[in-house]
C-alpha angles and dihedrals in degrees: 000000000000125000121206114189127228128192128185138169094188114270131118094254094054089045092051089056092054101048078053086046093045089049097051087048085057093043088047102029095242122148110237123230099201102208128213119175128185114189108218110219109248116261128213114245112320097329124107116246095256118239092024121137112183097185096207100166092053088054096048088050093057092048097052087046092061093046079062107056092044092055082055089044096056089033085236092296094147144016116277123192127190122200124179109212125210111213134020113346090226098059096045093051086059086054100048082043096060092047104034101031094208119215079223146340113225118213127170137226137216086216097205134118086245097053097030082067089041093050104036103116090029137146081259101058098037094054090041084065112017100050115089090217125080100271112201113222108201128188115241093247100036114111110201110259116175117297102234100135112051118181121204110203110211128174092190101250126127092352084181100069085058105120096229103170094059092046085053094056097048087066094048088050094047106030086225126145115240115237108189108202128184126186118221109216092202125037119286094345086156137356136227091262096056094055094050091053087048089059098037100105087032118124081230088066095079091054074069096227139192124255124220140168125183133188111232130131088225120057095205090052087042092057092032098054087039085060116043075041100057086035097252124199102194127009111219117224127173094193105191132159092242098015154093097322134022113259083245092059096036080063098047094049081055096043103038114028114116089208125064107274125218112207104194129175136215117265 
């Protein structure tokens, strides 16, 4: 069975990305492992860091709180765990990865210039392109409706490194249809017709896509724009350090998109 990872830390924003987390396990017929780390403040030899409550059975209350209402939420529908971790999140999540080997893990975003700068190197972010497994990345106020249009941004470089197979098996999971979008910077740098013949011997040409090229001087407005437009259900991002996207856009497709993104990485 799949396992789709959910981490919170309380707030709305990170609720909001459970609940999204809780409805695609439903949708998939994954099991969902809810996530709650605390990270304990290093102590110096043997001695306990004075003045330092950790709380952990309140912790652990909330978390179990929230596996409840999920459970009403999905009308138990599905298996929740809830797990309480003890250390960086980060580091936990590379742990749980390696042992449960998740279809996804679902985050969530504030989505706002203020927090953008605040989040920026964020647990978000690091685990969005440092984690060898998808990372969902949800808007704060974005509820989970059926995947069934799923848009792959490409800026055409390096169209081996696509991971297509998992791309492939999205669409069978989903029963969605693939829109591969890509943003000219400058007017008419290339056409429709182009893209399509530069995918013409790609593995990606028998998902049947649809092809689309927009006009806009910034590629994350471009997609973005293309997506809430075309009304998207999942953005598509493959964020590497020599890959498909810039560090700088791969953030602001996290930061910024008003659909749910999908960061994948190649196998």
């Amino acid at each position: 069975m799949k396992t789709i990872l959910a981490p919170t830390d309380f707030s709305e924003v990170s609720l909001n990305a459970v609940r999204y987390a809780a409805d695609l396990a439903v949708a998939i017929h994954a099991k969902l492992l809810l996530l709650h780390a605390v990270e304990v403040p290093a102590a110096v030899g043997d001695m306990p860091v004075a003045g330092v409550s950790y709380d952990e059975l309140s912790s652990e209350n909330e978390l179990l709180r929230v596996r409840k209402n999920l459970l009403e939420h999905t009308n138990d529908k599905i298996s929740i765990e809830a797990k309480q971790l003890w250390g960086s999140l980060e580091n936990e999540l590379v742990k749980l990865c390696a042992y449960n080997k998740p279809f996804a893990i679902v985050m969530g975003t504030h989505g706002n210039a203020l927090a953008a700068r605040y989040f920026l190197e964020s647990t978000t972010v690091y685990v969005a392109k440092h984690l060898n497994y998808p990372v969902i990345v949800v808007p704060q106020d974005r509820s989970f409706k059926p995947i069934k249009k799923i848009v792959l941004a490409t800026e055409l470089k390096n169209l081996d490194d696509l991971p297509w197979q998992q791309v492939t098996s999205l669409l069978n999971i989903f029963g969605a249809s693939l829109h591969i979008v890509h943003v000219n910077k400058t007017d008419k740098e290339i056409g429709e017709n182009l893209l399509k013949d530069l995918f013409s011997q790609h593995p990606l040409k028998t998902a049947d896509p649809y092809f689309h090229v927009v006009e806009n001087p910034n590629v994350q407005k471009g997609i973005s724009l293309f997506a809430e437009q075309n009304d998207a259900d999942l953005v598509l991002v493959v964020p590497k350090k020599h890959g498909l996207f810039h560090k700088s856009d791969s953030r602001q497709f996290i930061f910024y998109s008003p659909v749910p993104v999908m960061a994948l990485h190649k196998e």
